[in-house]
C-alpha positions in Angstrom: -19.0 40.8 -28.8 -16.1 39.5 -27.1 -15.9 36.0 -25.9 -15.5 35.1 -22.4 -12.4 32.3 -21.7 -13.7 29.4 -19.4 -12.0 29.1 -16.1 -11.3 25.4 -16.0 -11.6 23.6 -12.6 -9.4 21.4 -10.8 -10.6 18.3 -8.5 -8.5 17.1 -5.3 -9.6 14.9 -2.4 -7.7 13.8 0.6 -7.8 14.2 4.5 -5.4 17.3 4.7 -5.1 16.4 8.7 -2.4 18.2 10.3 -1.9 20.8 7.0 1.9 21.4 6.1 4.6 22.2 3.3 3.8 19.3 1.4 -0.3 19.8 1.1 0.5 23.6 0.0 3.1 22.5 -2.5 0.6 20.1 -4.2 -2.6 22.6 -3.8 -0.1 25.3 -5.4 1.1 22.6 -8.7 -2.5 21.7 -8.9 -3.8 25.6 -9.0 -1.3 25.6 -12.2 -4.2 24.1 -14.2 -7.0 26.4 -13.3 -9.1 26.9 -10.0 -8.9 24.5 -7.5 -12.2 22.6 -5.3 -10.9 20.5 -2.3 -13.1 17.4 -1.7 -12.1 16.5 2.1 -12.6 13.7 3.7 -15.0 13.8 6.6 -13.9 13.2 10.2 -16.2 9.7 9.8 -15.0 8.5 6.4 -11.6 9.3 7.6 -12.0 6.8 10.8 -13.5 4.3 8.9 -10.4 3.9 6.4 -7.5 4.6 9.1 -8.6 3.3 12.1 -8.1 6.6 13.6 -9.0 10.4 14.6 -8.3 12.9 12.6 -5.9 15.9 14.3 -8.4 18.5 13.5 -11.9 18.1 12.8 -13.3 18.7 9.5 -14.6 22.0 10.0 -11.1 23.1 11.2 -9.6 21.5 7.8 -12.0 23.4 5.3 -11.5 26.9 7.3 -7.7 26.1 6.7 -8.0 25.0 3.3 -10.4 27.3 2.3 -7.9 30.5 3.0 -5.3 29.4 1.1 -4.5 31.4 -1.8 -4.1 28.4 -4.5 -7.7 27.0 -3.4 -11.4 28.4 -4.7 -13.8 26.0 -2.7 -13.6 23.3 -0.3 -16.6 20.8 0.2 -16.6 18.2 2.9 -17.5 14.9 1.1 -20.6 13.4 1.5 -19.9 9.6 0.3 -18.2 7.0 2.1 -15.1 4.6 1.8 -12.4 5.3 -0.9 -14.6 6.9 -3.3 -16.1 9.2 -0.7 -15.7 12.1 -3.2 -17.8 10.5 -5.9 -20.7 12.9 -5.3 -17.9 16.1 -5.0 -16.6 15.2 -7.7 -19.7 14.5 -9.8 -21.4 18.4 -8.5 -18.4 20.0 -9.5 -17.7 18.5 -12.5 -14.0 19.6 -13.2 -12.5 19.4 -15.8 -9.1 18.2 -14.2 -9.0 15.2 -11.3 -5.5 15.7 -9.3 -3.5 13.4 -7.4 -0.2 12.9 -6.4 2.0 9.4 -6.7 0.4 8.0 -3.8 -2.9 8.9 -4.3 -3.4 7.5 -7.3 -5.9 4.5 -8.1 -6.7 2.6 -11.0 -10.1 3.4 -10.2 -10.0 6.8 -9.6 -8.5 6.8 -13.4 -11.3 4.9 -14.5 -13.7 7.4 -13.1 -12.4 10.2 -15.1 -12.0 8.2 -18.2 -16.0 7.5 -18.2 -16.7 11.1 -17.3 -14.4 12.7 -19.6 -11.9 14.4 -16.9 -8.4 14.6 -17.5 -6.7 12.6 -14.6 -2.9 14.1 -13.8 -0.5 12.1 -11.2 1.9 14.8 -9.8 5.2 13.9 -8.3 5.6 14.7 -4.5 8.4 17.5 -4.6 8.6 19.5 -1.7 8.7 23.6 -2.5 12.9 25.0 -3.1 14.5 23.8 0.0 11.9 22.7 2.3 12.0 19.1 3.7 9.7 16.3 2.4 6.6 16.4 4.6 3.5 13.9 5.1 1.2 14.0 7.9 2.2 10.4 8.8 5.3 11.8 9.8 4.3 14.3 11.7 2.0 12.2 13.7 4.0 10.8 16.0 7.3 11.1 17.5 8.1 7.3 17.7 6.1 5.4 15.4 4.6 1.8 15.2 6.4 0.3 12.3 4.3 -2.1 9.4 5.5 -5.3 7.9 5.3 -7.0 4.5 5.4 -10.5 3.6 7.6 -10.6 0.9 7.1 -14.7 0.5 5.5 -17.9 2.3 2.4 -16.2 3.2 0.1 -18.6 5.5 3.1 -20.9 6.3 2.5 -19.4 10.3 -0.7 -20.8 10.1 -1.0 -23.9 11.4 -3.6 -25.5 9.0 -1.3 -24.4 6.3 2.0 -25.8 8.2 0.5 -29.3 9.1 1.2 -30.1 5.4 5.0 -29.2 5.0 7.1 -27.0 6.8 8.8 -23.7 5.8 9.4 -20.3 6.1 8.1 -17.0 5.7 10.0 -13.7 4.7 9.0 -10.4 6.5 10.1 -7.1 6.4 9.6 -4.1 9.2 8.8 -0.8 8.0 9.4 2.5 8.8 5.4 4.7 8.8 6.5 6.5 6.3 3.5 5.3 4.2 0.0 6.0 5.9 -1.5 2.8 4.8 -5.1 2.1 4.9 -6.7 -0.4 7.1 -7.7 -3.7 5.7 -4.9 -3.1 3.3 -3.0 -6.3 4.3 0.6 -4.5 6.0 -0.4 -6.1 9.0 -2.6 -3.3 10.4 -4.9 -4.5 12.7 -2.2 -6.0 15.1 -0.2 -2.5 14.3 -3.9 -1.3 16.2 -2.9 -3.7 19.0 0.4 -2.2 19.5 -0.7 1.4 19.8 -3.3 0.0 22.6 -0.1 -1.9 24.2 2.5 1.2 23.2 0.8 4.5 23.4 3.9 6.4 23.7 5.8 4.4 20.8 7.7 1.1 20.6 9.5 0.4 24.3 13.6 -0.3 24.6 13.5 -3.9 24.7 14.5 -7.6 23.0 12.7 -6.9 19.7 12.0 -10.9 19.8 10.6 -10.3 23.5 8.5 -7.4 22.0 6.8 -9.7 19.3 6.4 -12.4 21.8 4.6 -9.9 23.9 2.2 -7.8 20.9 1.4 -11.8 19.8 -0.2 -12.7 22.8 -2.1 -9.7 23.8 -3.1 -9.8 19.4 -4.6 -13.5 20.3 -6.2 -13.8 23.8 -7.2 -17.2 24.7 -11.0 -16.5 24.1 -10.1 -15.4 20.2 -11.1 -17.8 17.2 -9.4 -16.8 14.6 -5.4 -16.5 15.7 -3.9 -13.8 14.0 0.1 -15.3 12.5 2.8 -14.6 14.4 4.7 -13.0 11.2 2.6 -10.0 11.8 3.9 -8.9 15.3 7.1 -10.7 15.0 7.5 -8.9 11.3 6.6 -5.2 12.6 8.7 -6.0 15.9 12.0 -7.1 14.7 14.3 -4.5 12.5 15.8 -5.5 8.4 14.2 -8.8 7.0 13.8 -11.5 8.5 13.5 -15.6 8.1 10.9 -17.1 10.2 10.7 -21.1 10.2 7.9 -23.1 11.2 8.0 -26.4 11.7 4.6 -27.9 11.3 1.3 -27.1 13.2 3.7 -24.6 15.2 2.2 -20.8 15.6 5.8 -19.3 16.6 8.7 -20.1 14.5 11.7 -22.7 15.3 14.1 -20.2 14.0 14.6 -16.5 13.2 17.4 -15.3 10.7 17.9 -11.9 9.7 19.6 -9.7 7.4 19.9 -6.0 9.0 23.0 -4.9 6.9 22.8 -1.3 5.2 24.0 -2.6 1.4 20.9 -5.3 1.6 18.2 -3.3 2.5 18.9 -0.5 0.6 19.6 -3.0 -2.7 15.6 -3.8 -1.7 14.3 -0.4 -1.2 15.6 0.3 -4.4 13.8 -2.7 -6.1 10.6 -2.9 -4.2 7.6 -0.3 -5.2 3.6 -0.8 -4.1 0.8 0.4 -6.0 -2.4 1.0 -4.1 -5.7 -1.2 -5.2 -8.2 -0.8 -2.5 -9.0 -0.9 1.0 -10.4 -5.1 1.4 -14.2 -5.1 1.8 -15.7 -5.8 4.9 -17.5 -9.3 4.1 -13.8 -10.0 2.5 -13.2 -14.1 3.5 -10.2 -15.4 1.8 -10.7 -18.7 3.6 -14.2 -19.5 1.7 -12.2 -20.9 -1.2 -9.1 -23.2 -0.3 -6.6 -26.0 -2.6 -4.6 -26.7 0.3 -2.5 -29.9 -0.2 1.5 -30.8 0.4 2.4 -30.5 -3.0 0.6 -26.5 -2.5 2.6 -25.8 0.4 5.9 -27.5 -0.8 5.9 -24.8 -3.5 5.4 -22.3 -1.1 8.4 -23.3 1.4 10.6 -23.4 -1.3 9.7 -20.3 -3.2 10.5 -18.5 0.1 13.6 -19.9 0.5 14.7 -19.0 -2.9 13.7 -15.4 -2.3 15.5 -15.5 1.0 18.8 -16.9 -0.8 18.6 -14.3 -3.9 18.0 -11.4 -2.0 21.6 -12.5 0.5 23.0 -13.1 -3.2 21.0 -9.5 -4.7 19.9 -11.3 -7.5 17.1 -9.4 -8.8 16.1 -11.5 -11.6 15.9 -14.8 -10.0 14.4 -12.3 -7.0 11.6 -12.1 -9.7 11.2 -15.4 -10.3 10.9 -16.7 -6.8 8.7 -13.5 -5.7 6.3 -14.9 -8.7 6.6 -18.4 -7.6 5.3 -17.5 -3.7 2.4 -15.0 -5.7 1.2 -18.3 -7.6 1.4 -20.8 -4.6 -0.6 -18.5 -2.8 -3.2 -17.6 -5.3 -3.4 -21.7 -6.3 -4.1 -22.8 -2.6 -6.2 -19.2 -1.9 -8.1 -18.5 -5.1 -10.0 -15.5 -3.6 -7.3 -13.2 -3.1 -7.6 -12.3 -6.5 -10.4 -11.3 -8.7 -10.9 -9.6 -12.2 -10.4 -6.2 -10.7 -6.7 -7.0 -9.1 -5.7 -9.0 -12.8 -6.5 -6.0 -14.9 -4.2 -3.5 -12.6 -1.8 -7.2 -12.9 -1.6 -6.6 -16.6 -1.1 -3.1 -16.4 2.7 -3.7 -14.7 2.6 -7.0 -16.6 5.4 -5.8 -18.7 6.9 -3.3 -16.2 7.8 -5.5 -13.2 9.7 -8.8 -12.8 7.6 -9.6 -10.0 4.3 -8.7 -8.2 2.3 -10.0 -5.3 -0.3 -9.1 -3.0 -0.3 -7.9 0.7 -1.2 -9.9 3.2 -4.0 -12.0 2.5 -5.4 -10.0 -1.1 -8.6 -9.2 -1.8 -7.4 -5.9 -2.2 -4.5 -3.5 0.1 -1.9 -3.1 -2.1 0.4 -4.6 -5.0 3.9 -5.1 -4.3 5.9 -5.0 -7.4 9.5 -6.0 -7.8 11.5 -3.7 -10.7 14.7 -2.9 -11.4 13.7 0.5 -12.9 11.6 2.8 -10.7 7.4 2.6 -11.7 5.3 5.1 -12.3 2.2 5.8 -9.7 3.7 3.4 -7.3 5.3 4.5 -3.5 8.6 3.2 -2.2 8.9 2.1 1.4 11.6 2.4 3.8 12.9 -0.6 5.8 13.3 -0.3 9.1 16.7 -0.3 10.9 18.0 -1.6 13.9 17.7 0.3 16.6 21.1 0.9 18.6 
């Protein structure tokens, strides 16, 4: 009697909106390792993480999918949020779990460990000569950028200010990165600025810009002002300075760095590793150690990082990017939990440096390296525009 070989199964999940080079050469690496099930995103789950509608509805996504050569079965998830896929994933019962670099989760990893699956991270390589492709890309012809604080988060509030002035550091990004809402990179005001700019970003004083996305993200009937880093970091090009004087919303000063050799020294340096899209009932304000001596440390851990990255220092970069992680986390304690230590300890010996986007609870971890780190994304800073 002859024995028949299993045909092992391969898991994927992921929105596959606008379906190009990049999605096939993945689906086609993946198929490598047996027969491939899609779990795709449904057009809700999709709005509820980005903010945003899909290109093509879900039914026009499996009927793509589905005649692809590399791909056996696609099944429109049925959960909700980042693990939307759990039930996919738990019918099928693969025996691989696929991702690639910027897909990957500690969680997801966890998942397979307690079910037994074999997680794999695959490098995104595009196929022989073809251009790298993402569907962020390919969204828009002129794109909203992001931002990332990179020190002296809270400093543009002013309940933080009243007790010592300082500075924070921000960076504009390029969208090269879909990130997920609630993911701290600034992206409700980025919501703002589509509303504002349908048609992309406008030729204009970029200073006049974030003057401009500021008060339309903070009309006078709003409680809760949003910090005029956000719109002032996505607005102006490189990195910049901002200094607040105290109880002041818009900075006394604005000094930037926009040269090539500089921000490429911090592409090169600066990786982010996904955690998890903040929860809803998120509050990082129900838990605060404010005081001078909090701030002070704050102020001048920025101001180190802002001298060592003129210098491109990238150990004492390190030291300073910790400093600003710790200030934050003393006078903030709930932007960190168990969850975001053990992913912490994970890069503990990796990275020089780590902190958390925007206001933690989740979003992303930005990790400062000299070598490059596995399952982590690299951003691109953006440039001024001439």
């Amino acid at each position: 009697m002859t024995r028949t070989k299993k045909t092992l199964k391969v898991f994927v999940s992921g929105c596959f909106d606008m379906l190009h080079s990049g999605h096939v050469a993945f689906l086609n690496e993946a198929a490598r390792y047996g027969e491939v099930y899609v779990g795709l995103g449904s057009d809700k789950t999709i709005y509820e993480l980005k903010a945003r509608e899909t290109i093509n509805s879900e039914l026009e996504r499996k009927y793509m999918l589905g005649n692809l050569k590399s791909v056996k079965k696609v099944i429109i998830n049925k959960g909700s949020g980042i693990l939307d896929f759990l039930p996919t994933l738990d019918e099928i019962q693969p025996d691989f779990f696929i991702v690639n670099e910027d897909g990957h989760t500690p969680t997801k990893e966890q998942l397979c460990r307690d079910r037994g699956i074999e997680y794999i991270v695959l490098k995104r390589i595009p196929h022989a000569n073809l251009p790298p492709r993402s569907t962020t890309a390919l969204r828009s012809v002129k794109p909203i950028p992001y931002r990332i604080d990179l020190a002296g988060t809270w400093i543009d509030q002013p309940y933080v200010s009243k007790y010592y002035p300082g500075a924070a550091i921000v960076a504009s990004l390029e969208s090269t990165v879909d990130f997920f809402e609630r993911g701290g990179m600034a992206t409700s005001t980025r919501r703002r600025a589509l509303e504002l700019w349908p048609m992309g970003v406008p030729l204009e004083k970029p200073e006049k810009l974030a003057r401009i996305l500021f008060r339309y993200d903070n009309p006078p009937s709003q409680k809760d002002v949003s910090g005029s880093q956000d719109s002032i970091g996505m607005m102006m090009p490189g990195i910049n300075r901002l200094y607040y004087e105290k109880e002041e919303y818009w900075p006394a000063a604005i000094e930037s760095i926009l040269d090539e050799e500089t921000l490429q020294w911090v592409e090169n340096h600066l990786f982010f590793h996904f955690l998890w899209p903040r929860p809803q009932e998120y509050d990082p304000l129900k838990k605060t150690n404010i005081s001078k001596a909090g701030v002070q440390k704050l102020a001048e851990a920025a101001e180190g990082t802002w001298d060592t990255i003129k210098k491109k220092e990238i150990k004492v970069f390190g030291k300073y990017f910790l400093d600003s992680f710790h200030a934050q986390t003393d006078m903030f304690p709930a932007m960190i939990n168990k969850e975001i230590e053990k992913v912490i300890d994970h890069f503990r010996d990796k990275a020089l440096g780590w902190k958390l986007s925007g206001a933690g609870g989740g979003g992303y971890l930005v990790l400062l390296s000299e070598e490059p780190l596995d399952n982590t994304i690299r951003i691109k800073i953006k440039r001024r525009d001439f």
